[in-house]
N, C-alpha and C positions, 0 to 999 in steps of 0.2 A: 414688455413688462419689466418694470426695476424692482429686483427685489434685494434689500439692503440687508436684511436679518431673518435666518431662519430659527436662531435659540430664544430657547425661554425666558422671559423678563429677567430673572434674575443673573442669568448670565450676558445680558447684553453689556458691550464696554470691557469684559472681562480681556487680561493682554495686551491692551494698549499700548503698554509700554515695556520693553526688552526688562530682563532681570539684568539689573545693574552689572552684579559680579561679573556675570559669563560676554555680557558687552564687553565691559574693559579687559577678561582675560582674552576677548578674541583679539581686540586692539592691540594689548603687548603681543599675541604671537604673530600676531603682522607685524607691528613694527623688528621684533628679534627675526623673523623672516629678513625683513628687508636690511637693517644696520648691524647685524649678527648679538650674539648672545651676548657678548663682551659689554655692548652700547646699552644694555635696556637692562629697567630695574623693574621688574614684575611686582608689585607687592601688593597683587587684589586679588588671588586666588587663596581661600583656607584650606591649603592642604600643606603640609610637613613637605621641604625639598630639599636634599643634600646639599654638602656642598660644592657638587656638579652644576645644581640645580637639574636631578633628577626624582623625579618621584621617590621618597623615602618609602622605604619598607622595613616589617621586620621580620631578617633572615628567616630566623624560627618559624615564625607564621607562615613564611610564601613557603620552606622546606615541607609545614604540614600539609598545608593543602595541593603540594604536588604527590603529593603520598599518600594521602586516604583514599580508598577504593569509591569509582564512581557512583557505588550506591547512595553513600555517609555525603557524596557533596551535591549529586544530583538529585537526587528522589526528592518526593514531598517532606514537609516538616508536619507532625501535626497542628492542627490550627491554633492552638493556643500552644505552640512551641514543646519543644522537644522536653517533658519533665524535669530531666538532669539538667537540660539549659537554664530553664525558670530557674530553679536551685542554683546553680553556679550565677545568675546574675543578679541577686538577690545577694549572695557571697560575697562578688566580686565590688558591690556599690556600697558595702556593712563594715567588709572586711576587718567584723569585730565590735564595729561602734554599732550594730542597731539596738535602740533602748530594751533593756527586758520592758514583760507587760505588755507586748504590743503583736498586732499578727500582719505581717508581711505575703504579698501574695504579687507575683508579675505575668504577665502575658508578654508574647513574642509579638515583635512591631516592625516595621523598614526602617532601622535606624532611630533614632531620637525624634527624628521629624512624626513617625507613626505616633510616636505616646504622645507628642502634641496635639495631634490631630484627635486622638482619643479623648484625651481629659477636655480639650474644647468645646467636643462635640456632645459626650456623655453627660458633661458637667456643670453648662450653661443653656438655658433654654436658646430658644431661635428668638431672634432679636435684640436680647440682653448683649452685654458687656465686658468682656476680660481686660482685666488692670495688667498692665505692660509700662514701664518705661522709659522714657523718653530716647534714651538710650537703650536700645533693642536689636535683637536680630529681625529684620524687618519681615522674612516667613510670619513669623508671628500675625499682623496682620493679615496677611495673607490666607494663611489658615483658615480663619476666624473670619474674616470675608467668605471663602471658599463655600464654608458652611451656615451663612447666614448668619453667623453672629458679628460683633462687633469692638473695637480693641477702646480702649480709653488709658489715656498716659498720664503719668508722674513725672515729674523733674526729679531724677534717680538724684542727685547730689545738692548738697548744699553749699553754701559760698565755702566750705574748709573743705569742701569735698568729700566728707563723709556721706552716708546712704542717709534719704532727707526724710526723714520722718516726719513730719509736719505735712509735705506733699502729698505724699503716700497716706497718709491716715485721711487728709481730706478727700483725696478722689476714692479712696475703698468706703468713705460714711457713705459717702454723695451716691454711691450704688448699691450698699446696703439700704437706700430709704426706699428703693426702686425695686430691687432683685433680693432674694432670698437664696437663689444661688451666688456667691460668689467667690471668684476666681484669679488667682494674683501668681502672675509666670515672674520666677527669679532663675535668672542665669548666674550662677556660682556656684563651685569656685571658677577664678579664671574667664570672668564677661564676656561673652562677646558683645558689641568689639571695642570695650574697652580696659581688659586685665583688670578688673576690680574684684574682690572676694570681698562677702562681708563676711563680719566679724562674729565670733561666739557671742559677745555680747551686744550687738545689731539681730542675731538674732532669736536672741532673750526677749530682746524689745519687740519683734515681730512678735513672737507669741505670745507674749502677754497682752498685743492687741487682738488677736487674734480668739483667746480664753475670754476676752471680755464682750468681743461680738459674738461667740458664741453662747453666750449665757441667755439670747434668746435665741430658743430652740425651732423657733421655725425656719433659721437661716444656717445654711449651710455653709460652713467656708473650707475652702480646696486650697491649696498651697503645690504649686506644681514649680516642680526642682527641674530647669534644667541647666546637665552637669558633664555635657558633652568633652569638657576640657579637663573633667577630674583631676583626672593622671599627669597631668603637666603643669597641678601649680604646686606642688609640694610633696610632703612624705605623706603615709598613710594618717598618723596620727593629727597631721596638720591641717590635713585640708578634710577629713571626717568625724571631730572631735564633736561637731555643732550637733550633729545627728545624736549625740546622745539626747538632746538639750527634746525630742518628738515623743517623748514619756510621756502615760497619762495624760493625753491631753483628752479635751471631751470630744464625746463620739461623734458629734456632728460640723470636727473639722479632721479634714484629710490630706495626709501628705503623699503627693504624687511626685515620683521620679523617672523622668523620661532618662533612658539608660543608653548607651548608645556605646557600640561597638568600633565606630567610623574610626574614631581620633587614637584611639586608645591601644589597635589593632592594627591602627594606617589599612583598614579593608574598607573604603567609603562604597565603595562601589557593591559591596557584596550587601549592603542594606539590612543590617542586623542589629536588632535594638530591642529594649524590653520597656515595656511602663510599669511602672514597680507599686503598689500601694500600702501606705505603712497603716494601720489603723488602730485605736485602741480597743473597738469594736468586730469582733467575729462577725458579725452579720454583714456588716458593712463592708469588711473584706471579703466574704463570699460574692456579697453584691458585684462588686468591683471583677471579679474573674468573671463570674455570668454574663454581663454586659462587653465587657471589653472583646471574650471571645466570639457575642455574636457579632460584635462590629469588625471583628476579625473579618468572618467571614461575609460581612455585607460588602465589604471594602478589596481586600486585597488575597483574603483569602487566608494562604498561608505565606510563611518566610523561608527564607534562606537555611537550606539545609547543614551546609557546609560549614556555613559560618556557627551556625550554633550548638555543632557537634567539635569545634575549634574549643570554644570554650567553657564546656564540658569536658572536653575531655585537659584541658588547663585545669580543673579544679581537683581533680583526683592526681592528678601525678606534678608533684612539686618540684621534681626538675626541671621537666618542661616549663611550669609557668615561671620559676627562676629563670631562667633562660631569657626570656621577653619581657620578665620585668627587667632585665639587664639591659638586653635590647632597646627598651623604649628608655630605660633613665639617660642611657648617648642621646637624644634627641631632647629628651627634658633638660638636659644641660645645656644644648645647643642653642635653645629658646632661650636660656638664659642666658648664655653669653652677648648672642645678636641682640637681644632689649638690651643689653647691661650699654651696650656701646652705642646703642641711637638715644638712650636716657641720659648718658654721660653728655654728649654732645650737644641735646636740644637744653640742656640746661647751661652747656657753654654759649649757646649763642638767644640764651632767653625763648624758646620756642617753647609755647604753652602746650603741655598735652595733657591729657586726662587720667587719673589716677589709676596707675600702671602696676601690679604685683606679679602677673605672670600670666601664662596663655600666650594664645597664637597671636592676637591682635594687639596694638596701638593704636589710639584713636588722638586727630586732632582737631579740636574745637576749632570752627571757624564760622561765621556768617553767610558767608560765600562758597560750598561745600566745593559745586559743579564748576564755577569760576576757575577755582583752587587746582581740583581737578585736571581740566583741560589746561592749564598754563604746565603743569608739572609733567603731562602727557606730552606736551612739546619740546619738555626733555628728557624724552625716554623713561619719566619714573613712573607704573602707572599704580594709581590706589583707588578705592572705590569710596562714592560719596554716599554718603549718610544727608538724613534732614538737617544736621545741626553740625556735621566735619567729615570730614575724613578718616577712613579705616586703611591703616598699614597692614598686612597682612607679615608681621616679622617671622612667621613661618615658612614661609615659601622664597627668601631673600637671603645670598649664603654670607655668609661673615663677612668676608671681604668688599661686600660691597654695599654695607651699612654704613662704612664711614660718610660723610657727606649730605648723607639723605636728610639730617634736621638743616643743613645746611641749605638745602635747596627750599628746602619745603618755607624756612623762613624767609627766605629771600622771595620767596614767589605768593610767598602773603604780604609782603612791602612795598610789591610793585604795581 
């Protein structure tokens, strides 16, 4: 007897195909195996790397968590996170600009990826649709598959390159005429994977679409932030000014913030994240704790201890988080130096890329993503392909060895 499938329909086909990234990270550390570190330009892992090219850390951080008693790093959290944490991540994502008039409430997640997974799953029936796009982190999808929902895309930019609003409004009608839930994922500030922020007033113009589909009350509309890259595209006042702009709005749109510790901490590994919900409604923000915590415990249970007694205890003592806000602004400058010199360059030899302000990524538009790809893999440079280009990862590639790279990259889309 042949038997080909033992899972449930809905999981048949699931995996098919490797996660891109961690393919091409395996590929660069074969090839740096075989032609040594010197030969090979790794630039498809997102994570922060010196310029050894060693995993970036920051001192302060790794000094605390070798010094807190194993209780504060091993024990359980409780399920909706540690009180003081909620508070401190709520702090830490406001830090000032949250609108008065409004009531704020977060639960403990595995990183940004968990409050995705929440707002998808709480917030869109099964079957229905979440607006994503075109340019996306591709988990997105994935999620939203996972759980039986389903992603529908926009052409994020228009021919000036600004965020296209015309796209965007027609594919959120086209699922408002269907779904009464709906659900719209923005990555800013700092895109993945294309360094785009919009603007205060891009997103004036969200909301004001947004006030006007909400004015019938049987449709719910969610606005889920994520803002993994916060801390690395600007000052406080620059990249949080927009948050004032979530004042009175009506009750039956909600602004979700998937919060995440990974980028901001360099602790990916430790999996600490909040989903934050801003509401102008008290009911709806109790709502929003009740549910999220049961799915807490449907799902993963609880979080990382360690991590969220890190940044609690960051929010009461102001040296310490001076300390690591110093720490991390070395690395925020460092992202801006490495873009300043592959921006410089792709513009000296005409190499088109995608409208770049800060973050970990560069993105370059191509037709031929996997093409593209494998030609630049056969010179040691590797980046990871997208539907529609390629993703530089400018975070993980140390100064020294960005010169060149528009150079290659245009050369090996001419040939």
């Amino acid at each position: 007897m042949v038997i080909e499938t033992l899972v449930a329909s809905h999981a048949v086909g699931k995996g098919a195909e490797p996660d891109a990234v961690f393919a091409i990270l395996k590929a660069a550390n074969a090839a740096t195996a075989k032609y040594g570190k010197g030969q090979v330009i790794n630039a498809s892992i997102g994570a922060l790397y010196t310029e050894e090219e060693k995993f970036a850390t920051l001192p302060t951080v790794e000094a605390y968590f070798r010094s807190i008693p194993a209780e504060e790093l091993m024990n359980y959290a409780p399920i909706s996170g540690l009180p003081e944490f909620l508070e401190a991540a709520i702090a830490d994502t406001f830090q000032g600009f949250q609108p008065p008039h409004t009531y704020a409430r977060a639960i403990a997640t595995p990183g940004g990826t968990g409050g995705v997974r929440h707002a998808i799953y709480n917030y869109v029936e099964q079957g229905e649709k979440v607006l994503v796009p075109d340019w996306a982190w591709g988990p997105y999808h994935t999620i939203a598959a996972e759980h039986l929902r389903g992603t529908e895309t926009y052409e994020m930019f228009d021919r000036d390159f600004h965020f296209n609003f015309d796209a965007f409004t027609e594919k959120a009608e086209g699922l408002l005429k269907t779904q009464n839930n709906f659900l719209a994922i923005f990555n800013t500030p700092a895109h993945n994977p294309t360094g785009y922020s919009l603007t205060v007033e891009e997103w004036r113009q969200i909301l004001d679409l947004c006030k006007a589909w909400a004015a019938n009350e049987q449709k719910k509309i969610i606005l889920l932030l994520d803002m993994a890259y916060l801390d690395y595209a600007g000052d406080v006042e620059e990249t949080r000014q927009f948050m004032r702009l979530f004042e009175a709005l009506p009750a039956n749109v909600l602004i979700l913030i998937a919060y995440s510790m990974s980028k901001a901490y360099l602790i990916y590994g430790m999996r600490s994240g909040a989903l934050i919900a801003l509401s102008s409604s008290p009911e709806v923000a109790q709502e929003f704790e009740r549910i999220s915590a049961f799915s807490n415990r449907g799902v993963w249970s609880n979080g990382t201890r360690g991590a969220q007694r890190l940044l609690a205890d960051l929010a009461k003592d102001p040296v310490l988080r001076s300390k690591v806000t110093a720490e991390r602004n070395v690395y925020r400058d460092l992202l801006k130096q490495r873009s300043a010199i592959l921006l410089e360059e792709a513009r000296a030899v005409d190499l088109q890329l995608m409208p770049y302000q800060s973050g970990f990524f560069i993105t370059v538009p191509t037709a031929q993503p996997r093409q593209l790809v494998e030609k630049l893999m056969s010179e040691n440079l590797f980046t990871v392909p997208l539907k529609k280009g390629i993703r530089l990862a400018i975070c993980a590639v140390p100064t020294y060895k960005v010169p060149g790279m528009a150079q290659k990259i245009k050369a090996a889309l001419s040939t």
